[in-house]
C-alpha positions in Angstrom: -12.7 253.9 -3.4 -14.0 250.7 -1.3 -17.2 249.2 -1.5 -19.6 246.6 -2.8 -17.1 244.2 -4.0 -15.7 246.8 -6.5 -12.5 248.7 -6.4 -11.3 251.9 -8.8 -8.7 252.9 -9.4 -6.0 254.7 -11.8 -2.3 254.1 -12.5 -1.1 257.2 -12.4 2.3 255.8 -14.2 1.4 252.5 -15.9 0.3 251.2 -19.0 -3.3 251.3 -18.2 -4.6 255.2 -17.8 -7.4 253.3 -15.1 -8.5 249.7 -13.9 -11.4 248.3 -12.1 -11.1 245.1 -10.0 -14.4 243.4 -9.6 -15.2 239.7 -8.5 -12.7 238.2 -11.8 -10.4 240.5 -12.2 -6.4 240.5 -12.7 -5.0 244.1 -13.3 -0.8 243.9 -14.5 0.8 247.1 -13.8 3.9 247.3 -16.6 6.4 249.9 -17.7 7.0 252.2 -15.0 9.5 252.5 -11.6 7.3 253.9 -9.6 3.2 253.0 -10.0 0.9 254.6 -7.3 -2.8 252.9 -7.4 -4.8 255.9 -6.6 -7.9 256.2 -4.7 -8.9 258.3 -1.7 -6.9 257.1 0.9 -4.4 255.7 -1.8 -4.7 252.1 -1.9 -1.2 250.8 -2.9 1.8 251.7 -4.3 4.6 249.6 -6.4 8.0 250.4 -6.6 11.3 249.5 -7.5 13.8 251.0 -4.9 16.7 249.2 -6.8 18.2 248.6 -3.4 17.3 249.9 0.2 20.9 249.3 1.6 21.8 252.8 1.1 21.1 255.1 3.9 20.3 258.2 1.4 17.9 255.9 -0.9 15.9 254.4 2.4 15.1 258.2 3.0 13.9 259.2 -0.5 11.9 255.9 0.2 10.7 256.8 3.3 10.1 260.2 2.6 7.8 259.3 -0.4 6.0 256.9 1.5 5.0 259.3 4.2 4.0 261.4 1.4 1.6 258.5 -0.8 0.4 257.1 2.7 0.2 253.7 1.0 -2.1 251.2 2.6 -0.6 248.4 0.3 2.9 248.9 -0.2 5.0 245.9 -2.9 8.8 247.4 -3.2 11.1 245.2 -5.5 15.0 245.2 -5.8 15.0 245.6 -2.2 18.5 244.1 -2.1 18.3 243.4 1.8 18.2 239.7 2.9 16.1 240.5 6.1 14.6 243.8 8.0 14.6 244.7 11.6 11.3 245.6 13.4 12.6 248.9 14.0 13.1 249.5 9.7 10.1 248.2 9.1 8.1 250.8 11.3 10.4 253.4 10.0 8.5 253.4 6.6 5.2 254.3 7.6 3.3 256.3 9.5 0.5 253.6 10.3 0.3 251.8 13.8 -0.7 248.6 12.4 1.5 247.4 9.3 2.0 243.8 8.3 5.4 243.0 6.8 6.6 240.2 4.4 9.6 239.3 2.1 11.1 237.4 0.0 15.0 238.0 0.9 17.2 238.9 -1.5 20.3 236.6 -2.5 23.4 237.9 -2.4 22.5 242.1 -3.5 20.3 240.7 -6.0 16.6 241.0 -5.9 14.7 240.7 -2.7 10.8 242.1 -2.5 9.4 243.6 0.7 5.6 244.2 0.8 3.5 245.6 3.8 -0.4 245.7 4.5 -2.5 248.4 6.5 -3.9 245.9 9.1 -6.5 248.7 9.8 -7.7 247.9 6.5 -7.4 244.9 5.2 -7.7 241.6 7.0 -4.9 239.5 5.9 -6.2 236.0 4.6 -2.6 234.5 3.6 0.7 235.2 2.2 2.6 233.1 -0.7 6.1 234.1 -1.1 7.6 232.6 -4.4 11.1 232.7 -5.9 10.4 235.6 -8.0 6.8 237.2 -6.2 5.4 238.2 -2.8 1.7 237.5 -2.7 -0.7 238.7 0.0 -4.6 238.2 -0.1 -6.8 240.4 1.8 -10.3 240.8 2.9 -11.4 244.6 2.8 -12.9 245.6 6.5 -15.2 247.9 5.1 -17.2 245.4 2.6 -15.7 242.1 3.1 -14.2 242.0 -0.7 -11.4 239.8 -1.4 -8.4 240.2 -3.6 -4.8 239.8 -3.9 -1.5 242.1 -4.2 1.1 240.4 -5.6 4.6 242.2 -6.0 7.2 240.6 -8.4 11.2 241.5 -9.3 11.8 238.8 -12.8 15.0 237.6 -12.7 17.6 239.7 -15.1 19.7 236.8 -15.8 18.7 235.1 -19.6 18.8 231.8 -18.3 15.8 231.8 -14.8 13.7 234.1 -17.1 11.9 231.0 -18.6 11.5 230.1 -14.8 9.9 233.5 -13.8 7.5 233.2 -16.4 6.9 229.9 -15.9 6.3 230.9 -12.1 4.0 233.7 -13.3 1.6 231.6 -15.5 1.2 229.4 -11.9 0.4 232.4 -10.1 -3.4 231.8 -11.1 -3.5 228.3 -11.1 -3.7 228.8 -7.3 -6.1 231.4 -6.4 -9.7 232.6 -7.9 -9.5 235.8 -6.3 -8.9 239.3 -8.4 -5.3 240.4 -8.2 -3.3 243.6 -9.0 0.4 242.7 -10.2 3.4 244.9 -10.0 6.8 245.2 -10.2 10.0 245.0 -12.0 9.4 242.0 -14.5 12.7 242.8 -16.3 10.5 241.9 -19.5 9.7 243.3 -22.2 6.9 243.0 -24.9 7.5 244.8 -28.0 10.7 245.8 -30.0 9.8 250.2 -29.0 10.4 249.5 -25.5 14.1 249.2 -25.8 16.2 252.1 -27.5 18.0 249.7 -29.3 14.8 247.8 -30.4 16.7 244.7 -30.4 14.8 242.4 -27.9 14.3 238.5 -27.4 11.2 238.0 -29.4 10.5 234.5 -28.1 10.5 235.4 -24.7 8.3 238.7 -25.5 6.2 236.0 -27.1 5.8 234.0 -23.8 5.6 237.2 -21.8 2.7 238.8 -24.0 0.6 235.2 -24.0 0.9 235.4 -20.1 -0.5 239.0 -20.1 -3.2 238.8 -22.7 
């Protein structure tokens, strides 16, 4: 729900059972493919497609799009180095959609993200090596905040980079931001099955969270 400067919302598959973004807050979205940010219409929705240069994936993609209605969409692992008007339409069932990306190089990576211009009012966009970042201005009360959709790199020797990039994120905006995405992190020695995990990097990973 929209309104006073306030939004809530729940996860319904991340870490966090329920959020609120007020005037200084950052909410991080962790652990899950698929995270929808509930509300009623549904505000967002993160995903990791893991690649939508596949006909038969771009229609599960499509299909549960049409189903969410997402008025905020961040979709990592996109895999595609550019989109045609025409796909871009294709994935929702809004009129007015703004679209920006951060092309994938080679089939690695790639982030696609796309606004409800009905909505929000889009202030800016701030495309990264490893994050898509819009900031928008709510129609109905005016409030401010930024969507930021991330894919870490999975290669041992840019992760230092991606967190680096991460901890900048802020240094740049005062605005409250939701983050999502694939961060191909981790934080604790559980969240593997082998529990075998790079703890210095979980270090750095859990000092930018907390």
């Amino acid at each position: 729900m929209m309104g006073k400067g306030t939004l809530k919302h729940s996860f319904a598959s991340c870490s966090s059972s329920s959020l609120t973004l007020s005037a200084q807050s950052v909410g991080i979205c962790l652990g899950s493919t698929l995270a929808v940010i509930k509300a009623n219409p549904t505000i967002g929705l993160f995903w990791n497609v893991r690649g939508l240069n596949n006909p038969t994936k771009v229609s599960k993609v499509k299909n549960l799009l049409k189903q969410q209605l997402p008025n905020i969409i961040g979709l990592s692992e996109t895999k595609k180095s550019d989109f045609t008007v025409q796909s871009l339409e294709s994935f929702t069932t809004y009129d007015n959609f703004a679209w920006n990306w951060l092309p994938a190089i080679g089939t690695a990576g790639g982030i696609l993200v796309g606004v409800n211009t009905d909505l929000f009012e889009v202030i800016s966009w701030d495309i990264k090596t490893y994050y898509v970042l819009v900031s928008v201005k709510n129609k109905l009360d005016h409030f401010c905040w930024n969507f930021v959709a991330v894919y870490g790199s999975s290669y041992k020797e840019h992760k230092q980079q991606f967190i680096d990039e991460l901890h900048n994120l802020f240094s740049h905006t005062a605005l409250p931001t939701i983050v999502g995405g694939d961060f191909n992190l981790v934080r604790f020695t559980s969240d593997k099955n082998i529990g075998n995990i790079h703890k210095g990097r979980a270090a750095k990973f859990n000092d930018w969270i907390n």
